[in-house]
ROSE-4610 file (N, C-alpha, C; in Angstrom, 1 decimal, always signed):
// ROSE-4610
residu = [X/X/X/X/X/X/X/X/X/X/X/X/X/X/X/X/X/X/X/X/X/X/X/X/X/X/X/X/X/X/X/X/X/X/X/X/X/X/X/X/X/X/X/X/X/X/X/X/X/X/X/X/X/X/X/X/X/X/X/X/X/X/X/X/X/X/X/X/X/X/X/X/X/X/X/X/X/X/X/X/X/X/X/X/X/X/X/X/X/X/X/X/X/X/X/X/X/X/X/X/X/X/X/X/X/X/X/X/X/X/X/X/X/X/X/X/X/X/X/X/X/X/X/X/X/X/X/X/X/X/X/X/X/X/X/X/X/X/X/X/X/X/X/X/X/X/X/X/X/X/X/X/X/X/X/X/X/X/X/X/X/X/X/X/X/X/X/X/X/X/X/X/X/X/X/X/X/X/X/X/X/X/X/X/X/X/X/X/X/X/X/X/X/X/X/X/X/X/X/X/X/X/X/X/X/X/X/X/X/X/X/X/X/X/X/X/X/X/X/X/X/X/X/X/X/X/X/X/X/X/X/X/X/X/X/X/X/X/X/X/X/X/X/X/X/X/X/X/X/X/X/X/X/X/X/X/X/X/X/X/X/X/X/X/X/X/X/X/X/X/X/X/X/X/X/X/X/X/X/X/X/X/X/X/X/X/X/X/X/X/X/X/X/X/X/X/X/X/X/X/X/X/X/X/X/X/X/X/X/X/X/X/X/X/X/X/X/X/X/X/X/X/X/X/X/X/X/X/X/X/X/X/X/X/X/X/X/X/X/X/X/X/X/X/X/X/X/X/X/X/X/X/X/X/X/X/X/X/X/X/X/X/X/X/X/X/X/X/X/X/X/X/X/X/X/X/X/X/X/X/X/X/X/X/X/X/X/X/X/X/X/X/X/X/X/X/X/X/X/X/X/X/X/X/X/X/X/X/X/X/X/X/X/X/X/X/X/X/X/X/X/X/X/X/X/X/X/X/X/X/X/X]
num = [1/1/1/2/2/2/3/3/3/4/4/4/5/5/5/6/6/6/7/7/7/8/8/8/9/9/9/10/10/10/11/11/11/12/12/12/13/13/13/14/14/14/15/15/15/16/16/16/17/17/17/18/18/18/19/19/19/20/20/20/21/21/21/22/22/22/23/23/23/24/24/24/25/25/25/26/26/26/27/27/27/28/28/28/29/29/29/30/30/30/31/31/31/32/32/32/33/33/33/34/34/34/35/35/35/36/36/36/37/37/37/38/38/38/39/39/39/40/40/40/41/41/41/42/42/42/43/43/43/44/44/44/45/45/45/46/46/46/47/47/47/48/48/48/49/49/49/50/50/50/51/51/51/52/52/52/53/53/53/54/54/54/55/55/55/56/56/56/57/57/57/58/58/58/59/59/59/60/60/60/61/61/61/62/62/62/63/63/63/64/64/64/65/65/65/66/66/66/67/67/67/68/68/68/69/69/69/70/70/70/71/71/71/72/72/72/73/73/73/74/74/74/75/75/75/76/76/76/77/77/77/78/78/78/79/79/79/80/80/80/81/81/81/82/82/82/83/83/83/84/84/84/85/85/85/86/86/86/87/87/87/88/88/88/89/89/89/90/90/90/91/91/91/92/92/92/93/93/93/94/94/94/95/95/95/96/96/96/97/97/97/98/98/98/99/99/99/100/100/100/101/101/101/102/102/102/103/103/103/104/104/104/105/105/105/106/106/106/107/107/107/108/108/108/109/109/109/110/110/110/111/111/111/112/112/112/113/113/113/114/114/114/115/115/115/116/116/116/117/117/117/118/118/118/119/119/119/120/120/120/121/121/121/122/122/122/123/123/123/124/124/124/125/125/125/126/126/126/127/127/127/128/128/128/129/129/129/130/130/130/131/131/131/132/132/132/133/133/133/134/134/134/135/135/135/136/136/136/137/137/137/138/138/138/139/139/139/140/140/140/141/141/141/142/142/142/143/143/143/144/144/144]
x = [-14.7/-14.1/-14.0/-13.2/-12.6/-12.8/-13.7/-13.6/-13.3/-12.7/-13.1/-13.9/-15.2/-15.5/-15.6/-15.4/-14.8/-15.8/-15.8/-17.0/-16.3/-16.6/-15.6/-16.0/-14.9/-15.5/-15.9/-16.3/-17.4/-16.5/-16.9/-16.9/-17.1/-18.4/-18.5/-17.3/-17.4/-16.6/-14.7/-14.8/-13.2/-13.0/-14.7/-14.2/-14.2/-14.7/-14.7/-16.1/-16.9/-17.9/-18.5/-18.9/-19.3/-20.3/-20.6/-22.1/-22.9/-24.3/-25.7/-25.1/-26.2/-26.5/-27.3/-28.0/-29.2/-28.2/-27.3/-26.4/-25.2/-24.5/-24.1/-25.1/-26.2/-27.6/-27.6/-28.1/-28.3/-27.1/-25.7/-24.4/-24.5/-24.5/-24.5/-25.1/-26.4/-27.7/-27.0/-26.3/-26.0/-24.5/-24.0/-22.6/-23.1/-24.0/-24.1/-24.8/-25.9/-26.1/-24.9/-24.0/-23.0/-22.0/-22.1/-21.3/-21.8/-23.4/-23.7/-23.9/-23.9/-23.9/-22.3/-21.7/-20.0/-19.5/-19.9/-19.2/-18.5/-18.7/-17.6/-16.5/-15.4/-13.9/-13.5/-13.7/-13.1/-13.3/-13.5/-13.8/-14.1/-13.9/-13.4/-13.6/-13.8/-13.8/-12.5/-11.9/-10.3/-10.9/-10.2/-10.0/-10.0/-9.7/-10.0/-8.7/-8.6/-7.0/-5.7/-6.5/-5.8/-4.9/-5.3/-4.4/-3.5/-3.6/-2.7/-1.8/-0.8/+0.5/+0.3/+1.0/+1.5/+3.0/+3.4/+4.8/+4.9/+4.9/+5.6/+6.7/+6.9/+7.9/+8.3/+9.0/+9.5/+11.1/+11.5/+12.4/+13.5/+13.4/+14.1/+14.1/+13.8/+13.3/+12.3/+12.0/+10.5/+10.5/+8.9/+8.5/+7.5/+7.9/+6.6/+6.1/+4.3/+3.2/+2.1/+1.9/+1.1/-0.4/-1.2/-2.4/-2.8/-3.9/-5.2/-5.0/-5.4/-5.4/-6.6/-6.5/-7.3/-8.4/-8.4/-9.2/-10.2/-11.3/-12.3/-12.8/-13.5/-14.2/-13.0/-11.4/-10.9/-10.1/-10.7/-10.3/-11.4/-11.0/-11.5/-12.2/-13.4/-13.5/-14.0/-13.8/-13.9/-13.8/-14.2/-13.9/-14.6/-14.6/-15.1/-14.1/-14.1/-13.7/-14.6/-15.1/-16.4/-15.2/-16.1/-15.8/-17.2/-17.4/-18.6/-18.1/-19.4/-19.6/-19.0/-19.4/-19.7/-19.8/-19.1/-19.5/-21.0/-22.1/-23.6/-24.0/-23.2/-23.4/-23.4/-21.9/-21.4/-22.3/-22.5/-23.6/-25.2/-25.6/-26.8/-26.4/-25.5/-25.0/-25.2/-24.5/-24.0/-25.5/-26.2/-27.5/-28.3/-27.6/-28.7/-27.8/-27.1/-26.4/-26.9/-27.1/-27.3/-26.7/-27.2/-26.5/-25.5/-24.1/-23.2/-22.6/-23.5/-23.3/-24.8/-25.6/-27.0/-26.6/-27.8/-27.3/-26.8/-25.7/-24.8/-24.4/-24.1/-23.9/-22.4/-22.7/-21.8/-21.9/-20.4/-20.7/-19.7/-20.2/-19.6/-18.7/-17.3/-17.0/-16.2/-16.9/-16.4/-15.1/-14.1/-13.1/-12.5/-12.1/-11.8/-10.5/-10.0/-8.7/-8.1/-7.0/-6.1/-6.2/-6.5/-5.5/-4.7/-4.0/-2.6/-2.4/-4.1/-3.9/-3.2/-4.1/-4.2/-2.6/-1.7/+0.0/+0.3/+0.0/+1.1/+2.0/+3.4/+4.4/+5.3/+5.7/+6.2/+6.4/+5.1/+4.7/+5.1/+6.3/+7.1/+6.7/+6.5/+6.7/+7.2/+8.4/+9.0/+8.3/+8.1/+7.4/+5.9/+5.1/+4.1/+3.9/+5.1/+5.5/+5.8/+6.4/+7.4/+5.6/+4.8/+3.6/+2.9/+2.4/+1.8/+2.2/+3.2/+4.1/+4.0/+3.9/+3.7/+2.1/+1.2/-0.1/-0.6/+0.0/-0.1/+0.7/+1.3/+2.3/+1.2/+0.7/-0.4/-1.3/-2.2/-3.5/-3.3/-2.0/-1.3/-1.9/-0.7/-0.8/-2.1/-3.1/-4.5/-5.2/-4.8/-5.3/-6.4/-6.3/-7.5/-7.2]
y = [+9.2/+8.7/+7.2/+6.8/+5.3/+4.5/+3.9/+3.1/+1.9/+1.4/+0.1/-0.1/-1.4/-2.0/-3.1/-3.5/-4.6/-5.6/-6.4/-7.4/-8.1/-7.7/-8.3/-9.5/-10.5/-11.7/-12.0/-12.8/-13.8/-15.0/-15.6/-17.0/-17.9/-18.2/-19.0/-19.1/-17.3/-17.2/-17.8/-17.3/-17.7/-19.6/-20.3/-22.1/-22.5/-21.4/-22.0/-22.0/-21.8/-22.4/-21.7/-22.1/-21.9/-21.0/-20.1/-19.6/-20.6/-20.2/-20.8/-21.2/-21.4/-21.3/-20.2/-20.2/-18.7/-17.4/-17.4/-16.5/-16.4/-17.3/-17.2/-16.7/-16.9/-16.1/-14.6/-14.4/-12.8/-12.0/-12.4/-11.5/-11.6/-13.0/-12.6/-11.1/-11.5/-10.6/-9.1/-8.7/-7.3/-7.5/-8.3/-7.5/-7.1/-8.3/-7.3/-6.3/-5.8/-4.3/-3.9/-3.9/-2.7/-2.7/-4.0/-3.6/-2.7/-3.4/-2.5/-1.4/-0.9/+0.8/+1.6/+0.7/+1.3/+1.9/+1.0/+1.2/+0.0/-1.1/-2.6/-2.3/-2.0/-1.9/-3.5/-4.3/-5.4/-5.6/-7.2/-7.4/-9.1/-9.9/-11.0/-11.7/-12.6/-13.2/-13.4/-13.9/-14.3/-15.7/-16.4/-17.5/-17.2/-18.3/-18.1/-17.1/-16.7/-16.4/-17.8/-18.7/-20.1/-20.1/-20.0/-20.1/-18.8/-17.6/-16.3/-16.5/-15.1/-15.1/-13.7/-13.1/-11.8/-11.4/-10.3/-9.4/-8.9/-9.5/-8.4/-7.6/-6.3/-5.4/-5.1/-4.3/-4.2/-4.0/-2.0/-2.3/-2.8/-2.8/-2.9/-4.5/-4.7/-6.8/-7.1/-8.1/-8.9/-10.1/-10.3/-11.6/-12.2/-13.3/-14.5/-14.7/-14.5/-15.3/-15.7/-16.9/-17.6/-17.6/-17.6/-17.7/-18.5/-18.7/-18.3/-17.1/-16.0/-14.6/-14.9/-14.2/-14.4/-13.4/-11.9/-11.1/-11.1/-12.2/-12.1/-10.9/-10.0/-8.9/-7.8/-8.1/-7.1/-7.8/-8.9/-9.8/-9.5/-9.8/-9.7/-10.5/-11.1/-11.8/-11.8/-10.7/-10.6/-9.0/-8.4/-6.6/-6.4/-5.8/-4.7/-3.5/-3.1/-1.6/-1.3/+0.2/+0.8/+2.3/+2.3/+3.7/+4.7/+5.4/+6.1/+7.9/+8.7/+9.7/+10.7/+10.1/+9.7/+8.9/+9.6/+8.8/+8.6/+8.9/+9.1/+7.5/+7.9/+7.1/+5.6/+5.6/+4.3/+3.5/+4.8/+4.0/+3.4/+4.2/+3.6/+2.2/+2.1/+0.3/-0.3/+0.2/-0.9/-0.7/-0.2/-0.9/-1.6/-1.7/-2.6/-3.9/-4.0/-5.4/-6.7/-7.8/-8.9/-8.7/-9.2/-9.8/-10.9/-10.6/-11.2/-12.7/-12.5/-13.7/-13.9/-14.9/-15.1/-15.7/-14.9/-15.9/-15.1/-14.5/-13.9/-12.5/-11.5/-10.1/-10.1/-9.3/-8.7/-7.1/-7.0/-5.5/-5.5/-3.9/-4.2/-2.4/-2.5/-1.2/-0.6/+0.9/+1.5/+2.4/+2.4/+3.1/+3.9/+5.4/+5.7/+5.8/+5.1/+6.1/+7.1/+7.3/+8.6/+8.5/+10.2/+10.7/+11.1/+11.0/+11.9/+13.2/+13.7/+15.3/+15.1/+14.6/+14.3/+14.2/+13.4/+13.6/+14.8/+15.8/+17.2/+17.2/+18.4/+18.5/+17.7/+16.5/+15.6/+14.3/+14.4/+13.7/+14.7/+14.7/+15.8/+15.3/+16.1/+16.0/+14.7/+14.4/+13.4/+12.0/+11.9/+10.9/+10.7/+11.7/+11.8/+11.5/+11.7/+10.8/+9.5/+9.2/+7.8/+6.8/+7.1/+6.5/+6.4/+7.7/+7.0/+6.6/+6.4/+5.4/+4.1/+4.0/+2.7/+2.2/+3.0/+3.0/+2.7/+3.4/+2.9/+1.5/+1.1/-0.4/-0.8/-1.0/-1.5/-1.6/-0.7/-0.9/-1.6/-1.6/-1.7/-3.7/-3.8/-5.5/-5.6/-5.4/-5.8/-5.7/-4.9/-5.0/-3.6/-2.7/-1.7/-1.1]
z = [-4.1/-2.9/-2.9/-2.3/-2.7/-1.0/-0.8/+0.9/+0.4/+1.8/+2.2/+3.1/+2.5/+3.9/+4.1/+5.2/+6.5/+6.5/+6.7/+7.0/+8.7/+9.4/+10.6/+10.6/+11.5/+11.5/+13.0/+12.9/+14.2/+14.5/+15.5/+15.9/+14.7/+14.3/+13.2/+11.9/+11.6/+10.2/+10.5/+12.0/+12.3/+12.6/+12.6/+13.1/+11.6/+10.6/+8.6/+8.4/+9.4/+8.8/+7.4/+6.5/+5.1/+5.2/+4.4/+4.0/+3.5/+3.4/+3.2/+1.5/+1.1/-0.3/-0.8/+0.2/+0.3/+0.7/+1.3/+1.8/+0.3/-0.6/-1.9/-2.4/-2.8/-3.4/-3.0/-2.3/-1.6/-1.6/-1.7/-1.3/-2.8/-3.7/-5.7/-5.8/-5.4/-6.2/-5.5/-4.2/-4.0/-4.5/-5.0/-5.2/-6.9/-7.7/-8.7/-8.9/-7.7/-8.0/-8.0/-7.1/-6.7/-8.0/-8.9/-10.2/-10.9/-11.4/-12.1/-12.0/-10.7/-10.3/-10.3/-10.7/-10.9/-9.6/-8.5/-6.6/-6.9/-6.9/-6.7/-7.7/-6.7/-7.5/-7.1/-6.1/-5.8/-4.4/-4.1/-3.3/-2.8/-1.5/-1.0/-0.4/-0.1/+1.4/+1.8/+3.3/+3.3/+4.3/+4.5/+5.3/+6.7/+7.6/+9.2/+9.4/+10.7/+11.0/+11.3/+11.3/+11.2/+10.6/+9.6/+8.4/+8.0/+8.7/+8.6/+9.4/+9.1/+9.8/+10.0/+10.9/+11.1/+11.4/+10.6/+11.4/+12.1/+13.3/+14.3/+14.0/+14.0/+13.8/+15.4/+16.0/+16.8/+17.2/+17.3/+17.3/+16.5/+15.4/+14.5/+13.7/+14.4/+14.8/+14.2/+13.4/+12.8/+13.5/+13.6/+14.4/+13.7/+13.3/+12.6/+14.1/+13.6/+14.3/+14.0/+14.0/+13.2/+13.8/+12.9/+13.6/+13.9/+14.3/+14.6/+15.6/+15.6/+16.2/+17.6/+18.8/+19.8/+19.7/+19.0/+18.7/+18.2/+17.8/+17.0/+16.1/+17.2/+17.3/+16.6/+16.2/+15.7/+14.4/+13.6/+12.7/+11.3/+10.3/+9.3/+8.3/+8.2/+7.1/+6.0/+6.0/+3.9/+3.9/+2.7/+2.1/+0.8/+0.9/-0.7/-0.4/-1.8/-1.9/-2.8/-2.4/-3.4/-3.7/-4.6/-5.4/-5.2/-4.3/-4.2/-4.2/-4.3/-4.3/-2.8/-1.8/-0.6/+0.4/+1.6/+3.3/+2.9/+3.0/+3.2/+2.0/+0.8/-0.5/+0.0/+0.8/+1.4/+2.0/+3.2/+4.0/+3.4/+2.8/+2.0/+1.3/+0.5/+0.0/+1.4/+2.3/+3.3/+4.3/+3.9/+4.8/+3.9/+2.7/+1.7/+1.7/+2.5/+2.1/+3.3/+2.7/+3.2/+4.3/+5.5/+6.7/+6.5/+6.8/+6.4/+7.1/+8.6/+9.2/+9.8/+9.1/+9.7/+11.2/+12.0/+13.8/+14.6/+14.0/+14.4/+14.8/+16.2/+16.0/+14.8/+14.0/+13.1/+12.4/+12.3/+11.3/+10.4/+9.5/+8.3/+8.7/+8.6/+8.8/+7.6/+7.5/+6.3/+6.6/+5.6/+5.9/+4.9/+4.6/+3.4/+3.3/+2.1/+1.5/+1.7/+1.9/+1.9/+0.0/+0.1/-1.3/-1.5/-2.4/-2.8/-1.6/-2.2/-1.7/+0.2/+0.7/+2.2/+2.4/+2.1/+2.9/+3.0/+2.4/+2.7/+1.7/+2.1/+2.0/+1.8/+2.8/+3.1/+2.0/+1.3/+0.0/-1.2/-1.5/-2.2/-3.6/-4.8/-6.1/-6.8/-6.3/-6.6/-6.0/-4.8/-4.0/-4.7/-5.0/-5.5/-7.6/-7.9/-9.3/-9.2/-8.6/-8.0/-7.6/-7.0/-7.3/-7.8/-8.3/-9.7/-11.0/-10.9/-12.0/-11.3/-10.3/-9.6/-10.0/-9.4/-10.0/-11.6/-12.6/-13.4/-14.0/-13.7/-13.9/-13.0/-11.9/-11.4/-12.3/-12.4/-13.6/-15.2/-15.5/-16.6/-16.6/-15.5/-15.0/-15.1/-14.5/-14.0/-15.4/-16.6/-17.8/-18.0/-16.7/-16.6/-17.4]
């Protein structure tokens, strides 16, 4: 099973403020368990929402809007994607990981992948070819 998890962001993470040095230390030391345990497929920090944009769709209509976003509490600042066994699996990593914003209330939310299997019908033969030919020219590019 393939999640993502969320590292939400905070006040701090959304004014830039940097991690520790001790905070680069302790996120190193768990992200390389999580390699060497073959869960870290990839994973980030992203910038403030300052610096993002969003699409508004609507209606047939798109709308540039620039950030900085008013949501804190529903904003993102950083991810992993794990490759785990398990919901249960997940959670065990994600209670072994550093506190992501010292000071600070924060959480880390896990979210899994849809599979192939999961669309149905509707995800016809053809639609379900047509991506993983996409998928591999994906992994192809990335060199996997």
């Amino acid at each position: 099973m393939k999640v993502m998890v969320l590292v939400k962001a905070t006040k701090n993470s959304e004014a830039g403020v940097m991690p520790s040095e001790k905070m680069f230390a302790d996120m190193g030391k768990f992200n390389e368990e999580l390699v060497k345990a073959g869960v870290m497929l990839d994973g980030d920090g992203l910038r403030p929402s300052s610096a993002g944009k969003r699409i508004r769709f609507s209606n047939g209509t798109r709308r540039v809007i620039d950030g900085p976003f008013t949501e804190t509490k529903e904003l993102v600042a950083g991810y992993w994607i794990w490759q785990v066994k398990s919901m249960e699996e997940a959670m065990e990593w994600a209670r072994r990981c550093p506190d992501p914003m010292p000071g600070e209330e924060s959480d880390l939310e896990i979210r899994p992948f849809y599979e192939l299997a999961d669309f149905g019908a509707e995800f016809t033969p053809e639609l379900r070819a047509q991506e993983e030919k996409l998928r591999a020219e994906m992994d192809q590019r990335r060199g996997s």
